[in-house]
N, C-alpha and C positions, 0 to 999 in steps of 0.2 A: 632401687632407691628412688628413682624420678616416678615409680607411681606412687611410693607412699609420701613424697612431698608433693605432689599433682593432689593429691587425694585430701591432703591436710591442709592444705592452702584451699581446692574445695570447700572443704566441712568450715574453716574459721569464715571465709566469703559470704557463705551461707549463714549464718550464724549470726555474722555483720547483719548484713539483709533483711532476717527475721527479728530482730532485736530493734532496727529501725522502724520497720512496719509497728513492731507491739508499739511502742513508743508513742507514737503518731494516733493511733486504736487507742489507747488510754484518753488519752487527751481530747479526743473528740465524747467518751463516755462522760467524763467527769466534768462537760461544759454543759451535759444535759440536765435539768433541773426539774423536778415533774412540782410546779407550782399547787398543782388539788390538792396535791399530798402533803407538802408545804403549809399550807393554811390549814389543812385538815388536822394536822398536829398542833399547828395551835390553839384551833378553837376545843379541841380535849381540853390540852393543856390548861388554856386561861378561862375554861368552863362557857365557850361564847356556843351559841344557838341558833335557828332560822326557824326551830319547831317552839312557839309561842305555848301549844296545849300543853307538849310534854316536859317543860320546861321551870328548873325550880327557880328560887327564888335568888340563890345566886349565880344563874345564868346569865349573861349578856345575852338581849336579843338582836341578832344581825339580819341586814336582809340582805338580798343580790340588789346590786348597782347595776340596773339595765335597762334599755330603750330609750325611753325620753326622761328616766331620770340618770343615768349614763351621757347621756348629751349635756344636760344640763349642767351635771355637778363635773364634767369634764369633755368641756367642747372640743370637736375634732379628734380625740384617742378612737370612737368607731370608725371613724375612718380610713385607720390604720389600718395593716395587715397584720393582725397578732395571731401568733401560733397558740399560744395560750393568753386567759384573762380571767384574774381572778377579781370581782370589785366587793369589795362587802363594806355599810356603813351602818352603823346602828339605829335601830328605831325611833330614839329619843334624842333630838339636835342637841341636847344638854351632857352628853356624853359624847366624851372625845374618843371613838376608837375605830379607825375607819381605814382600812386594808386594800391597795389594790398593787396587783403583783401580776406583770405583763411580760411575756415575750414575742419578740418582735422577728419579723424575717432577716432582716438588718439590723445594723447597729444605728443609721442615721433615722432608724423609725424609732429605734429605742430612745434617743436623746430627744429626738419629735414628742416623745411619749414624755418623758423626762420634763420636758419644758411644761404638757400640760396639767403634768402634775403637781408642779412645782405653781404655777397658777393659782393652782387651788387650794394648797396650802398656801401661800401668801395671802389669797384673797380672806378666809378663813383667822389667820390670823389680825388681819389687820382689819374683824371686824364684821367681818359675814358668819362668824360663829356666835355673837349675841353677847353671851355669856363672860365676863371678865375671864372665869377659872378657864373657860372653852377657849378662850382666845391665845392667852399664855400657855397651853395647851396645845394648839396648833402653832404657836409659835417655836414649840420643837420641837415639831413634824420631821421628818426626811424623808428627801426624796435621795435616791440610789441608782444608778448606773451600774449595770455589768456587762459590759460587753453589751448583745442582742435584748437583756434583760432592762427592766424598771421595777419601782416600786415607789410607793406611797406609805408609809409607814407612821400615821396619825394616833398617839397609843395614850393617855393620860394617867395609864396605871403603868403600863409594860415596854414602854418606849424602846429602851436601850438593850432591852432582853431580844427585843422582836428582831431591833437592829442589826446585833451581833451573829440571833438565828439566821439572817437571811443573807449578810456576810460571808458566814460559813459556808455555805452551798458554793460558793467559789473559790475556798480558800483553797 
């Protein structure tokens, strides 16, 4: 009798054990976010582009956000540590549709990030986008916080849709 209550108390201990560890494992899976793939369903989705030749007529053309125009349109983000960086802004300043989706090692790099994106869309709305329809436009922009994550989400046809997509990823 005391080995099969030794043996039963075993197996539920164990059980305990394994059930904490899954628990733990889960939750570190479903905080990883693969950002390429992210943007890369979108730009299907909303028909956006980077290929200008093979490109129809209602494509968005987007380019990468990088070097010295990465500095420019968001000073100090290369300076960051990001694990991943997604920046994409359209070829035409008269179109508002302009993507950047960041993770960071940290969360105090993320809010670092946060802050300078958040710059840029103010600056943007209040007038460095030209454009009346451009401005009210980037006046609502968002920026996002999740955790190690950021983003820029600048959309004048798809705003709220982009919003909720990239929400989702953390729900």
């Amino acid at each position: 009798m005391k080995r099969i209550l030794t043996l039963a108390l075993s197996a539920l201990l164990t059980m305990g054990l394994l059930t904490a560890c899954g628990g733990q494992e889960g939750d570190a899976e479903e905080a990883q976010v693969a950002l390429n793939s992210l943007y890369a369903g979108w730009a299907e989705e909303y028909h956006w582009t980077e290929d200008a030749a093979s490109s129809t007529e209602d494509d968005l053309l987007l380019m990468n956000v990088e070097g010295e125009t990465l500095e420019s349109y968001y000073p100090g983000l290369a300076e960051l540590a990001t694990e991943q960086l997604v920046a994409k802004a359209p070829m035409m300043s008269s179109v508002v549709n302009e993507i950047v989706l960041v993770q960071c090692g940290n969360e105090e790099d993320a809010a670092a990030a946060a802050a300078i994106l958040q710059e840029r869309a103010d600056a943007q709305a209040e007038g460095g986008a030209w454009y009346p329809e451009s401005m009210e436009a980037w006046s609502n922009a968002q920026v996002i916080q999740e955790g190690t994550y950021a983003a820029l989400i600048a959309s004048s046809q798809h705003q709220d849709e982009l919003v909720s997509s990239f929400q989702e990823q953390f729900a």
